[in-house]
N, C-alpha and C positions, 0 to 999 in steps of 0.2 A: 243652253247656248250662250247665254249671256254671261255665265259665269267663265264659261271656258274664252269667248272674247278677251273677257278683261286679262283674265291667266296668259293669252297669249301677247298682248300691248306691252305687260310689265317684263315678260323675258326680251320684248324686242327694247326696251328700254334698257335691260340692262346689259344686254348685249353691244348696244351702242354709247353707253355713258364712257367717257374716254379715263381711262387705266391711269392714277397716280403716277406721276412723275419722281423720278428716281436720281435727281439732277444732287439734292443735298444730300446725298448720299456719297455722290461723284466729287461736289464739292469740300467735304472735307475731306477725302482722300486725298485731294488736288493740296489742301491746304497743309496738311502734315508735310506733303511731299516735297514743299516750298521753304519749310523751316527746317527740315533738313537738310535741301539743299546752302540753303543760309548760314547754317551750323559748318555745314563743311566746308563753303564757302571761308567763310572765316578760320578754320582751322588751317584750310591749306596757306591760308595768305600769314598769318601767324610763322606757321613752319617755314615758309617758302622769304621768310624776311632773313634778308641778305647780310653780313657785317656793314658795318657803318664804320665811319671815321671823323671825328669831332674836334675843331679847335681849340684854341683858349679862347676863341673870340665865341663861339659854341658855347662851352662851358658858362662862360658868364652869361649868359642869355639866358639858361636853361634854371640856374638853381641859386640860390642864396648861401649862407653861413647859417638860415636858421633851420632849411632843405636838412642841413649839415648834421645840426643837431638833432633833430627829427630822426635820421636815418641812423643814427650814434644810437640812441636811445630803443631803437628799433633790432641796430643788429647786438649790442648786452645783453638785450631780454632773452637770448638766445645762445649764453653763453655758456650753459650746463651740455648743452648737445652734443653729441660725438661727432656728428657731422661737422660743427664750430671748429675748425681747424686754423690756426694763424703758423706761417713761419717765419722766425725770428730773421733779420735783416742780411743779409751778405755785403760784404765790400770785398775787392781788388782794388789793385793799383791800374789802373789802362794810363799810358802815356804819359800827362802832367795832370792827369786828374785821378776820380775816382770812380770804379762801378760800381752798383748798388743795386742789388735785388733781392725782393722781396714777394713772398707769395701767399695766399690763403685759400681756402674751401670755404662756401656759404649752404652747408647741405638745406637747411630748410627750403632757403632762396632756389635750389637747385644750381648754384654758380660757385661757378672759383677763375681763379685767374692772376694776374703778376704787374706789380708796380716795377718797372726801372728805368735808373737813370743815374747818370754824368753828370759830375760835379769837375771842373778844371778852371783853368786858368780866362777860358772864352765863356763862361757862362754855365750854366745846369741846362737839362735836358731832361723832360720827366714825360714817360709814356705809361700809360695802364689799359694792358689785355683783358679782355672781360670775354669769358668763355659760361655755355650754357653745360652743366653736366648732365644733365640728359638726352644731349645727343653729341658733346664733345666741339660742340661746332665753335666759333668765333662769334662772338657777337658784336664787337666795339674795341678799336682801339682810341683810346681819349688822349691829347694832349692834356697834361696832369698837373701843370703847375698852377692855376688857378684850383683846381682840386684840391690840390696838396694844401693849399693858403687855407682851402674852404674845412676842410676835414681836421687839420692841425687845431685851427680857432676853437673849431667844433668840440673835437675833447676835452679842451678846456673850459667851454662853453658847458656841456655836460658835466665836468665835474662838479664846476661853482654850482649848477642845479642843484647835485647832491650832498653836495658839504660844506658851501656856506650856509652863513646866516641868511634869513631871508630880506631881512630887510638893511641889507649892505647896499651903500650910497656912496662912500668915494672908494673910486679904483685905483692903486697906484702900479705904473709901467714901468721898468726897466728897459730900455729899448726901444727903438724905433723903425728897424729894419722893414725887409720883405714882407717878413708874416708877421708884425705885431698888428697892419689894424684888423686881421681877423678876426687876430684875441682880441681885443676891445672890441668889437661890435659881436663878437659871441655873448661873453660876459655883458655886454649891455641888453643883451635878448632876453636873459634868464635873469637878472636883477635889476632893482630901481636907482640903477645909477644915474647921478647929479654932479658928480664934477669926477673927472681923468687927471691926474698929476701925472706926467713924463717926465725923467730922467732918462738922456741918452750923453757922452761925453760931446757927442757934437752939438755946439749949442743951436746950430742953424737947422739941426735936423728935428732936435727937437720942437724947434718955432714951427717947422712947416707939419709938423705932425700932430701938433695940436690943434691946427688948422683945421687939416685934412678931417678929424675927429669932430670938430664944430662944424663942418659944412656939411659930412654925411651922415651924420650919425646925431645932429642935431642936439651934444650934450657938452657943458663947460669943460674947457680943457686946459690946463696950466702947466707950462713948460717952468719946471725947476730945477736946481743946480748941485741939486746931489742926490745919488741913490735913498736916501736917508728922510730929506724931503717928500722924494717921489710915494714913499712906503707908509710913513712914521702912523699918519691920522687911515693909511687905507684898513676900509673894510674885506676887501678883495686885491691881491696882489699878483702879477702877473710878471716873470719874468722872460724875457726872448731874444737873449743876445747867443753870439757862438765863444763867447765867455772862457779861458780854460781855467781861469780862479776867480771864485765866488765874488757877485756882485750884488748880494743881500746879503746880511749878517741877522743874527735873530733878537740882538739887542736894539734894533730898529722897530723890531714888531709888536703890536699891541694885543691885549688878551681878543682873543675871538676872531683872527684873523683867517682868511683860507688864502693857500699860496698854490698858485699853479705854476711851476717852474718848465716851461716849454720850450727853452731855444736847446739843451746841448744832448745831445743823442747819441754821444761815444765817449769811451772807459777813458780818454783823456781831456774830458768836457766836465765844467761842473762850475754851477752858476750861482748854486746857495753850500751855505757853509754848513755843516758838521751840524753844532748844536740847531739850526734851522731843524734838522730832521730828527734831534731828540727832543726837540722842546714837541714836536706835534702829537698830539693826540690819538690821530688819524694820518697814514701815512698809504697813498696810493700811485698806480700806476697802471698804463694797458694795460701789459703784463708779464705778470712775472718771467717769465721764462726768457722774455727779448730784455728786461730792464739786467735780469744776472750777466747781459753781457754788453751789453750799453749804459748804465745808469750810475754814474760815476759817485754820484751823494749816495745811495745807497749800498754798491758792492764796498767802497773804500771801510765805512763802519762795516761791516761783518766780517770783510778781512781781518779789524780789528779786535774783532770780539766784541763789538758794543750795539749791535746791533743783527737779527735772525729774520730769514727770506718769509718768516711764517708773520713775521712785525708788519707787513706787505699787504694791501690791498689790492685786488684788481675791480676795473671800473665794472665787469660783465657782473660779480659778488654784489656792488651795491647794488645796481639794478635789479637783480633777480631776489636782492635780500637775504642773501646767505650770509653776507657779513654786513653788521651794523654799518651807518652813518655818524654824521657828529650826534653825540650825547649830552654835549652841555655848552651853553652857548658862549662861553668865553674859549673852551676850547680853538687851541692853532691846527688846522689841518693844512696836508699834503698832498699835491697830485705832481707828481713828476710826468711828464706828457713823452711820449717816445713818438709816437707814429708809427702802428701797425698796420699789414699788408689788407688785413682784415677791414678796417675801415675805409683804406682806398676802392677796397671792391666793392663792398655794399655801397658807399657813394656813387659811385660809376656806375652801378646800376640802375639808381634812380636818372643820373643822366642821360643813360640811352632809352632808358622809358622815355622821358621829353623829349628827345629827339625824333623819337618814330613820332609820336603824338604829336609833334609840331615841325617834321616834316626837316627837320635841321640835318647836318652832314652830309658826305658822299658814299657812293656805295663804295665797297673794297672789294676787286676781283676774288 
């Protein structure tokens, strides 16, 4: 009797001990369920982001000249791909000025899109479309002349990376225009420059511009009085005029020089002479394909026979190291600069990233 007692206590015990709770079971279901919807969340708000539209006043807010070279160095490494598409420049004549477009594909980036713009009598005019190719959409249209300053500097900014010496201290400038102080503050990013010599013929432009270089860029700057001057002791030489006959000669330059020749970007422009581009060592450019019909120092020599398009470097070659850099340090190198489509775009990519990220522009219907 006693045992069957006890046999019957422990069934009523277990008959009323109360049943595990099945909550953390429910709760991670609840919690997967949250991070997906989070994931989607995010994907839809990603797809559902609308074109933007960006000023100059935008653009300066968003990126630097070193942004510039960052993004330079970013879209060369990239320049074996089939995707890597640039197209070479167009001009017409519109009214009293000129149109000008230009276009590229950035297949890694997933983007492509078109720089243009008017040049006349009232001023330039620079827009760049920046489209997503994986869905075709719009993404950004930027006002481009802060761009253009920024990305211009940039190439040359990147060159001197690749083909000066490293330890080049004085810069000397030809010019003083729109885009020379991007080239000086590119060139001042990537080497330890200590003093800027300018030559420009205006002598009042070049006082304010050696200014403008000691207040922003916080490095010695000396306005002097002849191209020859500006060159003679540089380690790094920079020219940026719209020039139609040569305003460097090569009997100014010293062993071990690199020259980036950036202001003239059409077959009746050209800003260094002749033996400039046979003395060099190293002779480069964007590229080939835009310089065979813009790059007046180099098509004029092959016209002549002194000179073959394979003598040519392109800057995506250094980068990726398919063709050497300088080899001996007294070597003179070349970077003729053109400004391709290609660099506008991957710039302006970077810029509508900051933009959503910091909330800058308007939407565009």
């Amino acid at each position: 009797m006693k045992a069957a007692k006890r046999n019957a206590k422990r069934s009523t015990e277990r008959s009323t001990k109360p049943k595990p709770k099945t909550k953390p079971k429910m709760q991670l279901t609840a919690g997967r369920k949250a991070v997906a919807e989070a994931k989607a969340k995010a994907a839809t708000t990603g797809k559902s982001q609308g074109a933007i539209y960006l000023t100059e006043e935008d653009v300066r807010k968003l990126v630097t000249v070193k942004d510039a070279i960052a993004t330079l160095e970013s879209l060369f490494a990239t320049w074996q791909e089939p995707s890597t598409i640039n197209l070479p420049r167009q001009r017409a004549r519109a009214g009293q000025g000129s149109f000008n477009l230009m276009g590229a594909a950035w297949g890694p980036r997933q983007l492509f899109g078109l720089k243009a713009y008017f040049g006349g009598g009232n001023g330039a005019r620079y827009h760049v479309l920046l489209y997503s190719s994986s869905d075709g959409k719009l993404k950004a249209m930027i006002e481009a002349d802060s761009l253009g300053q920024m990305r211009t500097g940039a190439a040359s900014g990147l060159a001197t990376k690749l083909l000066a010496n490293p330890d080049g201290r004085v810069l000397g400038v030809i010019g003083a225009g729109r885009q020379a102080f991007t080239q000086v503050a590119a060139v001042c990013a990537v080497r330890p420059i200590e003093t800027v010599r300018i030559f420009t013929r205006a002598a009042e432009h070049r006082e304010t511009f050696a200014r403008d270089i000691e207040r922003s860029l916080r490095v010695a700057a000396e306005p002097v009085a002849s191209g020859e001057m500006a060159v003679g002791e540089a380690d790094i030489v920079i020219t940026i005029t719209k020039s139609a006959e040569p305003v460097l000669r090569a009997d100014w330059l010293k062993p071990g020089v690199h020259v980036n020749a950036a202001g003239a970007n059409a077959a009746n422009r050209r800003e260094i002479d002749a033996e400039t581009v046979l003395r060099s060592a190293l002779r480069a450019t964007d590229q080939v394909l835009q310089a065979k019909e813009e790059a007046a120092e180099y098509r004029d020599l092959v016209a002549a026979g002194r000179l073959i398009w394979a003598d040519i470097v392109e800057l995506g070659e250094l980068v990726t190291g398919k063709k050497p850099g300088r080899q001996r340090p007294a070597d003179i190198t070349l970077f003729k600069s053109l400004g391709i489509a290609l660099e506008d775009i991957a710039f302006a990519d970077l810029i509508a990233q900051r933009a959503v990220q910091k909330g800058l522009g308007r939407s565009m219907p």
